[in-house]
Chimera marker file (.cmm) of the C-alpha trace (Angstrom):
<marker_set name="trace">
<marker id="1" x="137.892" y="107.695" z="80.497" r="1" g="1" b="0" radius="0.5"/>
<marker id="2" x="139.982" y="110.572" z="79.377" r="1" g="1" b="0" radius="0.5"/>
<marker id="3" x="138.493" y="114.347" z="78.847" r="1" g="1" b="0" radius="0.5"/>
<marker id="4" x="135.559" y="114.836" z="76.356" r="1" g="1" b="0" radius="0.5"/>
<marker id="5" x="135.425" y="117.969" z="74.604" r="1" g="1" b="0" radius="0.5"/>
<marker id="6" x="131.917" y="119.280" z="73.636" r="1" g="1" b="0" radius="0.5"/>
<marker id="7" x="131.698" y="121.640" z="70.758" r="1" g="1" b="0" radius="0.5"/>
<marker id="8" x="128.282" y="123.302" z="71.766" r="1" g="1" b="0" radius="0.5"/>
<marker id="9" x="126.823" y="126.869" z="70.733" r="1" g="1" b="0" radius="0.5"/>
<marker id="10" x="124.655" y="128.594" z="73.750" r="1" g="1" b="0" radius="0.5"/>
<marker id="11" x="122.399" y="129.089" z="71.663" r="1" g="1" b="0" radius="0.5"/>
<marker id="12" x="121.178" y="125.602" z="70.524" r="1" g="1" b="0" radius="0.5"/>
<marker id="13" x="118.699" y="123.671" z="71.805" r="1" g="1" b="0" radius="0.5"/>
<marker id="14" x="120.452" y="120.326" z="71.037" r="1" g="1" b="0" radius="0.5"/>
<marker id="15" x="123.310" y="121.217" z="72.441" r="1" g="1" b="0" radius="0.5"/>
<marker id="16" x="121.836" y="122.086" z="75.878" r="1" g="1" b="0" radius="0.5"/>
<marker id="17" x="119.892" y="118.357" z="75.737" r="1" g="1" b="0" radius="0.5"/>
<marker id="18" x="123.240" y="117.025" z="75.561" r="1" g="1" b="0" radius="0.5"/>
<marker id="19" x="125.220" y="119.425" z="77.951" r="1" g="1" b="0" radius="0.5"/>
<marker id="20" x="122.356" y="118.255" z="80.613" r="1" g="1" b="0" radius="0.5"/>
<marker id="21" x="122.207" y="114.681" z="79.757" r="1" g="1" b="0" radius="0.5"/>
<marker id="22" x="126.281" y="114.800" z="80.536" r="1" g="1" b="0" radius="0.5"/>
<marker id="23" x="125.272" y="116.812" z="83.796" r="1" g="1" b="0" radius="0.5"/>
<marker id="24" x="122.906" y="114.475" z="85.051" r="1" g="1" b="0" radius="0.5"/>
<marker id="25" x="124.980" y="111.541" z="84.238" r="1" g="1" b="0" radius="0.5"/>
<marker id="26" x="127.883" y="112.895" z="86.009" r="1" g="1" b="0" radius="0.5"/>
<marker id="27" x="130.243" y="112.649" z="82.940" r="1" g="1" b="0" radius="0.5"/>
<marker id="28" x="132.787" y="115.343" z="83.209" r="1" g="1" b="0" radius="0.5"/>
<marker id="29" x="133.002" y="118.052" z="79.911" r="1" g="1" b="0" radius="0.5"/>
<marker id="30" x="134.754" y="120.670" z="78.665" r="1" g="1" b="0" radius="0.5"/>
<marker id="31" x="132.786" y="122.944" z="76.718" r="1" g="1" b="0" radius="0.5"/>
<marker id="32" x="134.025" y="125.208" z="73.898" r="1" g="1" b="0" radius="0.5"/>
<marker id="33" x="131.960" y="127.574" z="71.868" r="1" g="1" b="0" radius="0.5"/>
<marker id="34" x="132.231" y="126.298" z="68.234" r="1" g="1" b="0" radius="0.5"/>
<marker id="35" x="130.946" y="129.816" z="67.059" r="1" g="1" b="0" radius="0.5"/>
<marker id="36" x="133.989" y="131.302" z="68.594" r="1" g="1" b="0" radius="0.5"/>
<marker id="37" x="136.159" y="128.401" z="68.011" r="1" g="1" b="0" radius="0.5"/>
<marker id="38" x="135.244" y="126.089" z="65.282" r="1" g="1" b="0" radius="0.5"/>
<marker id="39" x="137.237" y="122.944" z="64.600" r="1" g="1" b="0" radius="0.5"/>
<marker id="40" x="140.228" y="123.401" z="62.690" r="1" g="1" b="0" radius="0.5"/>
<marker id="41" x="141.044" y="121.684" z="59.554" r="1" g="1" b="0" radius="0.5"/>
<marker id="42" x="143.366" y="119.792" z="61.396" r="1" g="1" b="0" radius="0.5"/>
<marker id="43" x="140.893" y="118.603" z="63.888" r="1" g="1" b="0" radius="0.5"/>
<marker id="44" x="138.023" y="118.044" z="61.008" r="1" g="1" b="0" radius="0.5"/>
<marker id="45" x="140.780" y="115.823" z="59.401" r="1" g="1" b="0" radius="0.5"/>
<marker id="46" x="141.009" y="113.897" z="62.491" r="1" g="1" b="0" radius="0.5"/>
<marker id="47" x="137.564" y="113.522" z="63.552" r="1" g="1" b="0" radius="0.5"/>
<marker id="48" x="135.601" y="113.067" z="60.282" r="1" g="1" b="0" radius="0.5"/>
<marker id="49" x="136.915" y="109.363" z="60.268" r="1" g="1" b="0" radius="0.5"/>
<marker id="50" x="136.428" y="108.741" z="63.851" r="1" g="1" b="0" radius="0.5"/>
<marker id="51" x="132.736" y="109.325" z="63.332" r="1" g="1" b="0" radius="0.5"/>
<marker id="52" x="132.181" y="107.014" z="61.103" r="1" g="1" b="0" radius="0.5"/>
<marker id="53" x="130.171" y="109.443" z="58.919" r="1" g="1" b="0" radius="0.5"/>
<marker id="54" x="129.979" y="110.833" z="55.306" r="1" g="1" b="0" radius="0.5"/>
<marker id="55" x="131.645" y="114.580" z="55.236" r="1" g="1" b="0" radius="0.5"/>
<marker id="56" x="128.347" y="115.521" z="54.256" r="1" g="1" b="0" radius="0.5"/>
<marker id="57" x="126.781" y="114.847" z="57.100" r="1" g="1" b="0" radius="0.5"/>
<marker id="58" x="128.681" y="117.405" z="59.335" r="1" g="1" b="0" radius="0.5"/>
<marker id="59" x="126.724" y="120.163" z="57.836" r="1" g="1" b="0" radius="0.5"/>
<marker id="60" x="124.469" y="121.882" z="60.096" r="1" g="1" b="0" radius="0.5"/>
<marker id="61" x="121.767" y="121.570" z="57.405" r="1" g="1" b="0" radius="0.5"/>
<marker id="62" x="118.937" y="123.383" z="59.502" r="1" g="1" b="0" radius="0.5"/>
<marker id="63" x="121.378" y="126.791" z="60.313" r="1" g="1" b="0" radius="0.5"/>
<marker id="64" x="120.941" y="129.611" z="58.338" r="1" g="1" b="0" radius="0.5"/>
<marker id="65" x="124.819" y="129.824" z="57.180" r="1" g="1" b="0" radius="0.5"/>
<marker id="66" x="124.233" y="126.642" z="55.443" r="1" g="1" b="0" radius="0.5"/>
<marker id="67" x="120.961" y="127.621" z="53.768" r="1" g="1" b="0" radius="0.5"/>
<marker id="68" x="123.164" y="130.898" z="52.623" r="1" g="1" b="0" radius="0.5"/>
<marker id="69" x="125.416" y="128.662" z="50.931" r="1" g="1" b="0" radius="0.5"/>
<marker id="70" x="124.581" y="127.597" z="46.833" r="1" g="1" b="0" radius="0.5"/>
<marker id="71" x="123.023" y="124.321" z="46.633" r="1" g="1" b="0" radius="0.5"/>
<marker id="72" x="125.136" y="123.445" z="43.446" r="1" g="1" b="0" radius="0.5"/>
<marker id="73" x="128.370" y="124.809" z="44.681" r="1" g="1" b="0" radius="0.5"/>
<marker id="74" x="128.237" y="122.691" z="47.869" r="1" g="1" b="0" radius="0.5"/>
<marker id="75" x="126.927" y="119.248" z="45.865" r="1" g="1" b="0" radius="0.5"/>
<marker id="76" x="130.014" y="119.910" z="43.079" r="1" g="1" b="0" radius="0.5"/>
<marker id="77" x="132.813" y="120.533" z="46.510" r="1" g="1" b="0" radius="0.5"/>
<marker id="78" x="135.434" y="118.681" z="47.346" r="1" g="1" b="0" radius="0.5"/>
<marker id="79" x="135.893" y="116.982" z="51.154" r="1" g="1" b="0" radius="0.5"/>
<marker id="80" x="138.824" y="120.088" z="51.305" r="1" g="1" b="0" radius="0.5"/>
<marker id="81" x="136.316" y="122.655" z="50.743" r="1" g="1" b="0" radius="0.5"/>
<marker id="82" x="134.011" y="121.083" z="53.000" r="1" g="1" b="0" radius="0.5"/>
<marker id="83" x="136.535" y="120.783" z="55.448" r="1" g="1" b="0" radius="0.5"/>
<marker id="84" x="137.951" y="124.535" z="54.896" r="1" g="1" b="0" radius="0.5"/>
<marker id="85" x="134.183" y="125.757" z="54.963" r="1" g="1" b="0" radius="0.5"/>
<marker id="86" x="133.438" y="123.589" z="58.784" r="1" g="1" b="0" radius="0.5"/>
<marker id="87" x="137.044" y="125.051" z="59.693" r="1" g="1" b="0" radius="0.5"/>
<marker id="88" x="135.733" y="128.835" z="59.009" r="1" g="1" b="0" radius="0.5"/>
<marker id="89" x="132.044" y="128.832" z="60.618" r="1" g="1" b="0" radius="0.5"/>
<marker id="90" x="131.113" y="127.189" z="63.431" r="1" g="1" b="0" radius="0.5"/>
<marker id="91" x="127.559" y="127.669" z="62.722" r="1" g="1" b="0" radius="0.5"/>
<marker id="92" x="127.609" y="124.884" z="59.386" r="1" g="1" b="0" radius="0.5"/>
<marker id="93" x="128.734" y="122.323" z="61.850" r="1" g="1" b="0" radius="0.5"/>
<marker id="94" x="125.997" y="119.860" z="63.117" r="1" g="1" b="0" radius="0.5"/>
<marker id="95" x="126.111" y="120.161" z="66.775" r="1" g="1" b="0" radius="0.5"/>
<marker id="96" x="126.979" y="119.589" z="68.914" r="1" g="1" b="0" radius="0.5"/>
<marker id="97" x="130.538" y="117.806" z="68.509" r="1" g="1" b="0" radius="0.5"/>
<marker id="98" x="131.556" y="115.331" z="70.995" r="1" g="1" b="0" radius="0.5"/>
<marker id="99" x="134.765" y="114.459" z="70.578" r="1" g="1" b="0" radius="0.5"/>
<marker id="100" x="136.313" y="111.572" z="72.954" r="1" g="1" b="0" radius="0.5"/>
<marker id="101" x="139.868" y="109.728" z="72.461" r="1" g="1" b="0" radius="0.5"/>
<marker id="102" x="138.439" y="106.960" z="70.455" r="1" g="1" b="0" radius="0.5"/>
<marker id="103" x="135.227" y="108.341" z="68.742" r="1" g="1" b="0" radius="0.5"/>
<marker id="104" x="133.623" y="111.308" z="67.423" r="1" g="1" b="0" radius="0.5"/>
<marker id="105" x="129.534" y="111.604" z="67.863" r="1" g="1" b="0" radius="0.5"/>
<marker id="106" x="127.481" y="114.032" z="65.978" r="1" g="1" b="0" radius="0.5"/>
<marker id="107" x="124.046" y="115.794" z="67.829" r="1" g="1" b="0" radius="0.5"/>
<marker id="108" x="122.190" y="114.357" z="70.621" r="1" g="1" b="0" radius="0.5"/>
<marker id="109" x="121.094" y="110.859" z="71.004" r="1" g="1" b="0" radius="0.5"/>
<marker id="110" x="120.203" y="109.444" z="74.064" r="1" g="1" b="0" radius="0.5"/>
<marker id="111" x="120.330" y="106.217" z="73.748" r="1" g="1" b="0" radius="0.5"/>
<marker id="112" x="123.891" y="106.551" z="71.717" r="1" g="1" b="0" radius="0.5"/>
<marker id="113" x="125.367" y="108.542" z="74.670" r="1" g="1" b="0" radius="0.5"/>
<marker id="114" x="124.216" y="105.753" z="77.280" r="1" g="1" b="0" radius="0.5"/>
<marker id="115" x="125.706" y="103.054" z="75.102" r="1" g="1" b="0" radius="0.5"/>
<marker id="116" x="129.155" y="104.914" z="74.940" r="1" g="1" b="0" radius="0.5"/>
<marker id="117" x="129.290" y="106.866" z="78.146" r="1" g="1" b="0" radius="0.5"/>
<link id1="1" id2="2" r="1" g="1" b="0" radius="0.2"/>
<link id1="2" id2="3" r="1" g="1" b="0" radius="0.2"/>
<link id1="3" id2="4" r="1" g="1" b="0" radius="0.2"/>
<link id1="4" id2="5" r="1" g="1" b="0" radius="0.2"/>
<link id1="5" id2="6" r="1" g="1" b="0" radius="0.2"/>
<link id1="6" id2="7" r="1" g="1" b="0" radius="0.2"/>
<link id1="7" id2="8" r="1" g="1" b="0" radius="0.2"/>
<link id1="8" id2="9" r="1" g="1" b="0" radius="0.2"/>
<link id1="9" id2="10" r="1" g="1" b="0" radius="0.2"/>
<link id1="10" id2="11" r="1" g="1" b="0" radius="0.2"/>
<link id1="11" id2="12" r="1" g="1" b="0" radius="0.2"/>
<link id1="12" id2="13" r="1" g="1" b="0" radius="0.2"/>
<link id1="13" id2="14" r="1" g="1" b="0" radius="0.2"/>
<link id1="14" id2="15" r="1" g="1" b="0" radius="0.2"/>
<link id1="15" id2="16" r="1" g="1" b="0" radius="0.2"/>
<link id1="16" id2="17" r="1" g="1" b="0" radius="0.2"/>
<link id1="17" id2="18" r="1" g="1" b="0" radius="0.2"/>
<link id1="18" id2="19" r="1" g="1" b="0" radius="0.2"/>
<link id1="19" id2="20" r="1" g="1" b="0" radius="0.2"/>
<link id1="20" id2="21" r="1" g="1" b="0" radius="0.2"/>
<link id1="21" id2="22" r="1" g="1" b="0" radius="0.2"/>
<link id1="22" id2="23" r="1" g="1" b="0" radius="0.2"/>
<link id1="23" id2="24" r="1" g="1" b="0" radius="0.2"/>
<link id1="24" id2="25" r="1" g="1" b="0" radius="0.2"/>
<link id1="25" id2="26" r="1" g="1" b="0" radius="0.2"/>
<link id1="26" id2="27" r="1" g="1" b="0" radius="0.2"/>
<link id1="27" id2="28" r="1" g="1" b="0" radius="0.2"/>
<link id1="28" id2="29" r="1" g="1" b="0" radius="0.2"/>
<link id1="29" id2="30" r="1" g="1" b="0" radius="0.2"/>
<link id1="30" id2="31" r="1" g="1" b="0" radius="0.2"/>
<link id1="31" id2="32" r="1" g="1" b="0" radius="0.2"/>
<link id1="32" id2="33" r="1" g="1" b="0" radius="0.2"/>
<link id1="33" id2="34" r="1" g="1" b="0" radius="0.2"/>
<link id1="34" id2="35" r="1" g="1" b="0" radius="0.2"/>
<link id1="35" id2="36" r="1" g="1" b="0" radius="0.2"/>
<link id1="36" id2="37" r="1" g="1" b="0" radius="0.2"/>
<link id1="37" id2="38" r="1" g="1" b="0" radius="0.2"/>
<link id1="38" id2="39" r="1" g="1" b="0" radius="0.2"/>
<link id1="39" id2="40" r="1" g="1" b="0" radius="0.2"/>
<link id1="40" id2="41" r="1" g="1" b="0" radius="0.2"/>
<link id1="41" id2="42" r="1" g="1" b="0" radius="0.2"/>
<link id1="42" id2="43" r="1" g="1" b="0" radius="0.2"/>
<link id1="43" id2="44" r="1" g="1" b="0" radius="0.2"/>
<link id1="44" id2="45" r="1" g="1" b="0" radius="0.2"/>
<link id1="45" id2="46" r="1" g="1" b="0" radius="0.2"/>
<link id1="46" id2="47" r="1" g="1" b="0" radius="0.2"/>
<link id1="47" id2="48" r="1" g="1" b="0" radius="0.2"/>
<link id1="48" id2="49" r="1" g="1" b="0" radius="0.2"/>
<link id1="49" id2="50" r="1" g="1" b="0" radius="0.2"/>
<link id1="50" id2="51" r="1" g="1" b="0" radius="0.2"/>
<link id1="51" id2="52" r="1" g="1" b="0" radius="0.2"/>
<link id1="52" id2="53" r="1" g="1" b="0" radius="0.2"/>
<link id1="53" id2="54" r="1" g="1" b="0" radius="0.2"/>
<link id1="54" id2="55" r="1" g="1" b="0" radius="0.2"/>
<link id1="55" id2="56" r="1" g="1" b="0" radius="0.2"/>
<link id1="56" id2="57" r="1" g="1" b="0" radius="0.2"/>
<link id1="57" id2="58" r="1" g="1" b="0" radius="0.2"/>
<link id1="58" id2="59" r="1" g="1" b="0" radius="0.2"/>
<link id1="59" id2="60" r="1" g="1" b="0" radius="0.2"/>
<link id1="60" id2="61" r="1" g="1" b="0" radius="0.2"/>
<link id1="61" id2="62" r="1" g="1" b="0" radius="0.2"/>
<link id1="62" id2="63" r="1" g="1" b="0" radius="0.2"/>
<link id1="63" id2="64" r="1" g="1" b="0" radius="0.2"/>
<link id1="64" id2="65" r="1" g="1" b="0" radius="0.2"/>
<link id1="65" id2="66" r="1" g="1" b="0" radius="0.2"/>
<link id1="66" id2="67" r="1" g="1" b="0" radius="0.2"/>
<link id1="67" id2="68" r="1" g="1" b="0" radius="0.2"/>
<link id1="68" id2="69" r="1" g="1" b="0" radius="0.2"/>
<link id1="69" id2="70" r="1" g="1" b="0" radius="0.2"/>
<link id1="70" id2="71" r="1" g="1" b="0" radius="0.2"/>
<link id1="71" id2="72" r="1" g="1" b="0" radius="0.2"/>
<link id1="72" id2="73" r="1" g="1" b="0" radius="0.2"/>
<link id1="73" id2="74" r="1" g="1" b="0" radius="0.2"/>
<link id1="74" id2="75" r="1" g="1" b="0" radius="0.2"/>
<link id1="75" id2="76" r="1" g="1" b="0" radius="0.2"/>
<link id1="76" id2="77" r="1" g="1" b="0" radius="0.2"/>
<link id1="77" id2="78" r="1" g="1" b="0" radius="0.2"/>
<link id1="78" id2="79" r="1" g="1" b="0" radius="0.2"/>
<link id1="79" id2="80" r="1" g="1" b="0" radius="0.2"/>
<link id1="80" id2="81" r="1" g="1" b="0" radius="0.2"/>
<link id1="81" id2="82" r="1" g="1" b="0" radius="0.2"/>
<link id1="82" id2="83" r="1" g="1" b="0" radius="0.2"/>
<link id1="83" id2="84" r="1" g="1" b="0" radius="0.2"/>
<link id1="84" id2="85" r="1" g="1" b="0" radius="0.2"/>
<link id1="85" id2="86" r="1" g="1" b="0" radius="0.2"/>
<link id1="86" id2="87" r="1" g="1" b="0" radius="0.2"/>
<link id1="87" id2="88" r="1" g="1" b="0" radius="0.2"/>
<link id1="88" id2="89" r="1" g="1" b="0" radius="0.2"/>
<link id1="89" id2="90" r="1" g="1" b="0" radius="0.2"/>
<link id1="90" id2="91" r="1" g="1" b="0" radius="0.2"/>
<link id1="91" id2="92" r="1" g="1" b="0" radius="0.2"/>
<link id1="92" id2="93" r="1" g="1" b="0" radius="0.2"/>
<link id1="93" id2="94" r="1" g="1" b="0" radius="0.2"/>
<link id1="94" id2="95" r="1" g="1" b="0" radius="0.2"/>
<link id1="95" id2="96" r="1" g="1" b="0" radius="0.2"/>
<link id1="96" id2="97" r="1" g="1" b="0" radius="0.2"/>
<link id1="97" id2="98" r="1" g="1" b="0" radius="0.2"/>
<link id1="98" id2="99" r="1" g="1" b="0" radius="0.2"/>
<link id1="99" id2="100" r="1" g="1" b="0" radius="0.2"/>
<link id1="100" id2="101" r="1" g="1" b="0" radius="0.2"/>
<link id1="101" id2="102" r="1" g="1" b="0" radius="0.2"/>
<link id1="102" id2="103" r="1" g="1" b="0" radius="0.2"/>
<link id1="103" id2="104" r="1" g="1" b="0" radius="0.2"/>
<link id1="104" id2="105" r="1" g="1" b="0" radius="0.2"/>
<link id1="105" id2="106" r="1" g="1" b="0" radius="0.2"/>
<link id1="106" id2="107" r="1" g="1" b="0" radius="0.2"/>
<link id1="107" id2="108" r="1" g="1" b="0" radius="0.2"/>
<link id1="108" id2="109" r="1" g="1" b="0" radius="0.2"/>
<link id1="109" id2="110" r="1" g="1" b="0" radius="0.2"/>
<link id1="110" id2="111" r="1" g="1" b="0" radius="0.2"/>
<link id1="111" id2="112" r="1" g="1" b="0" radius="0.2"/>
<link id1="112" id2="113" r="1" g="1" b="0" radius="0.2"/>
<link id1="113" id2="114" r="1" g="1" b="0" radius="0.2"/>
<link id1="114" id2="115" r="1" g="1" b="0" radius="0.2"/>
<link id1="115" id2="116" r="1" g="1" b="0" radius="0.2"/>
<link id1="116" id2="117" r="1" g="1" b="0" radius="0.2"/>
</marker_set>
C-alpha cells in the first residue's frame, strides 16, 4: 500500500484513537497538523468524492469555529464556499482525515480501519 496521510490536530481526542490504532497495527503514517495546514481547495476537490460523503458532512460540527459560523449562512452555501471555508480553517474539518490513494475516510472507526487497512 502506498503512503497514508493523516490530517490530525494534537489536540483531539479522535485523532489520537486513530494515530494509535495505526501504531498498534503497524500501518505506516504521515501526520500533518490540519490546524497549521488544512487541506487545500484543491485537495478538498479531490477527496470529497473519494469519501463517498455529502460536503456537509466534512464539517467538524462539535468545534467551536463551526458553532461561530451562522446557521443560515452555512445551510444557504454553496459546495465552493464550503470548500473555501474547509480550505481556510483546519479546525471546521471533521477529523481526522485519512487520505489513502484510493479512498478518503472521515474520524475514527475501528472496525472501518480494519476492513480497509
Amino acid at each position: 500500500m502506498k503512503e497514508i496521510l493523516v490530517l490530525s490536530y494534537a489536540g483531539c481526542s479522535t485523532c489520537k484513537k486513530a494515530l494509535k490504532w495505526f501504531q498498534d497495527h503497524k500501518v505506516p503514517v504521515t501526520v500533518r497538523a490540519i490546524v497549521d495546514e488544512p487541506p487545500t481547495k484543491k485537495e478538498l476537490a479531490e477527496w470529497i468524492p473519494k469519501a463517498g460523503l455529502p460536503i456537509r458532512k466534512w464539517f467538524n460540527t462539535s468545534g467551536l469555529s463551526y458553532r461561530a459560523l451562522d446557521k443560515g449562512t452555512v445551510a444557504n452555501a454553496s459546495d465552493a464556499e464550503i470548500i473555501s471555508w474547509l480550505s481556510k480553517d483546519g479546525k471546521l474539518v471533521k477529523r481526522p482525515v485519512v487520505v489513502t490513494p484510493k479512498a478518503v475516510l472521515l474520524g475514527f472507526d475501528p472496525a472501518n480501519y480494519a476492513k480497509y487497512f
